[in-house]
N, C-alpha and C positions, 0 to 999 in steps of 0.2 A: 117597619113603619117609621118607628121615630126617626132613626137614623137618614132615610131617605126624608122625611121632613126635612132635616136639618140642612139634609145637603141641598135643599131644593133652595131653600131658605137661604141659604151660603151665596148658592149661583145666581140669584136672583138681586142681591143685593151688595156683590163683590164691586160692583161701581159705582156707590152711590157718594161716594166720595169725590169719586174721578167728576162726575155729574154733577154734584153741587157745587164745585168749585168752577167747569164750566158755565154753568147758571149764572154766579155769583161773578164771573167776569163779564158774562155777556150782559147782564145787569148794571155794569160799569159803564157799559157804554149805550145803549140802549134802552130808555126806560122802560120796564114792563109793565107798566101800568095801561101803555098802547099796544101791547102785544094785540088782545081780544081784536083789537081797531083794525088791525095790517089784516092784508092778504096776505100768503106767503110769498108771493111777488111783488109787491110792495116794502115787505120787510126786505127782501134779498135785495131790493133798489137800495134802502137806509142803508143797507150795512154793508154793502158788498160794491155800489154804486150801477150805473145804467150799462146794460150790455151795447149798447149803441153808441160809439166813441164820436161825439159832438164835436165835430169840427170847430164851430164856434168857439164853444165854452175851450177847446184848447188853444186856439190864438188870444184868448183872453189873458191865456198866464202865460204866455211863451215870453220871453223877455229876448229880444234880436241883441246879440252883442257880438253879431260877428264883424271882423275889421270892416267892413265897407258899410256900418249902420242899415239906417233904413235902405240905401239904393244897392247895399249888397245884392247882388242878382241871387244868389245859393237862399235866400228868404223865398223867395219868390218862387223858387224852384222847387224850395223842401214844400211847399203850400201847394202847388197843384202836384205834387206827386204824392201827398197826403187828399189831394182830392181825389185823383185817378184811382187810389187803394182800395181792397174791399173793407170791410170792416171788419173782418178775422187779422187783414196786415195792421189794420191802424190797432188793435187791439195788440197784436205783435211790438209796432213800433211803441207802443205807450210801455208796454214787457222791456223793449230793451232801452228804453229812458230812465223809466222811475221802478222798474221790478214789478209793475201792477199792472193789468188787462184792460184796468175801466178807469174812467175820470170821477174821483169821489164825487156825490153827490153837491158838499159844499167846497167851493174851489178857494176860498179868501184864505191866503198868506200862500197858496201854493204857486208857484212860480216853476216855470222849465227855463234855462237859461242855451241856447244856443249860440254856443259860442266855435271860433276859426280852431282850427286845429295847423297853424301855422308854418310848419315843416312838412305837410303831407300834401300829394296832390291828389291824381288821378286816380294812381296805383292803388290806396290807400282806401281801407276801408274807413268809416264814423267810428268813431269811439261812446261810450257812453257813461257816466259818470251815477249810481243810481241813487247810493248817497246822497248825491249834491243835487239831483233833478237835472241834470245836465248833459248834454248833447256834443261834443268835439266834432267839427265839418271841416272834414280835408278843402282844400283850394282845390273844386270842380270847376271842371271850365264847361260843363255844358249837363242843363238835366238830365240826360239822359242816361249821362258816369252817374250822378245823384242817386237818380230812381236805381238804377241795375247797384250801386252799392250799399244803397239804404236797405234795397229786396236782400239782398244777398245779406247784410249783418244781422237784418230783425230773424231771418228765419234759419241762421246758421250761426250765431253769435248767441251762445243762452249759457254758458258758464256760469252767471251770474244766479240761475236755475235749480235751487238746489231740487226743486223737484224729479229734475232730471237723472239726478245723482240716486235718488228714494226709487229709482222705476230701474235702475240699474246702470246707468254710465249717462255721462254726459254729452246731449246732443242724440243721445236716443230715441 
């Protein structure tokens, strides 16, 4: 009897540690005082951001600094091949920009900078910076190289993934 109390006692409260300090982080950034308030899809929106990657709200922080400014054509290119995508690739390509799936809810100070990747052309795949929010664009000479090597890095370039590494190798 007692001994099985004890142990039941044991298993039952062997994480309550691991758990409060959970709590106690999620409470740093989330007030709980609105917990009661939120749906749980509404809380997953706060904290996790929209699973619907907003075209807009991402031209809002895109920052053009490829060599050819505004009349660079590869702008204009990476925009309707971000429009042509499903929202699983834009959710990809936002994965291999900044390391995240979704656009945080509040976007102010966050910036993506697109910038030339000046030695590369065709051949070359994008690069991406995730540290820095930052994009490298080979010198494409037609959307088409664009679209076929943007597809090709967002869903074959995840190095950067450690999750991948946690599921058993990378690119698995």
């Amino acid at each position: 009897g007692e001994y099985v109390r004890l142990a039941v006692q044991a298993r039952l409260s062997e994480f309550d540690k691991a758990i409060e300090a959970m709590r106690a982080g999620f409470a740093s950034n989330v007030p709980t005082f609105v917990l009661p308030l939120l749906t749980h899809r509404e809380l997953m929106v706060r904290v996790c951001g929209e699973v619907t990657v907003d075209l807009d709200i991402l031209k809002s922080i895109v920052k053009n600094k490829l060599d050819g400014g505004e009349s660079d054509p590869r702008m204009a290119w990476l925009w309707a091949t971000l429009e042509e995508f499903t929202n699983e690739e834009r959710q990809q390509f936002l994965g291999f920009v900044w390391g995240r799936e979704r656009l945080p809810r509040d976007t102010s100070g966050l910036q993506l900078e697109v910038r030339t990747q000046a030695s590369h052309g065709d051949e070359h795949l994008p690069s991406s910076h995730t540290c820095f929010n930052a994009l490298d664009m080979p010198r494409y000479t037609s959307q088409q190289v664009l679209r076929d090597k943007l597809r090709y890095a967002i869903a074959h370039c995840k190095a950067i993934d450690t999750d991948f590494a946690a599921r058993g190798g990378v690119g698995e």
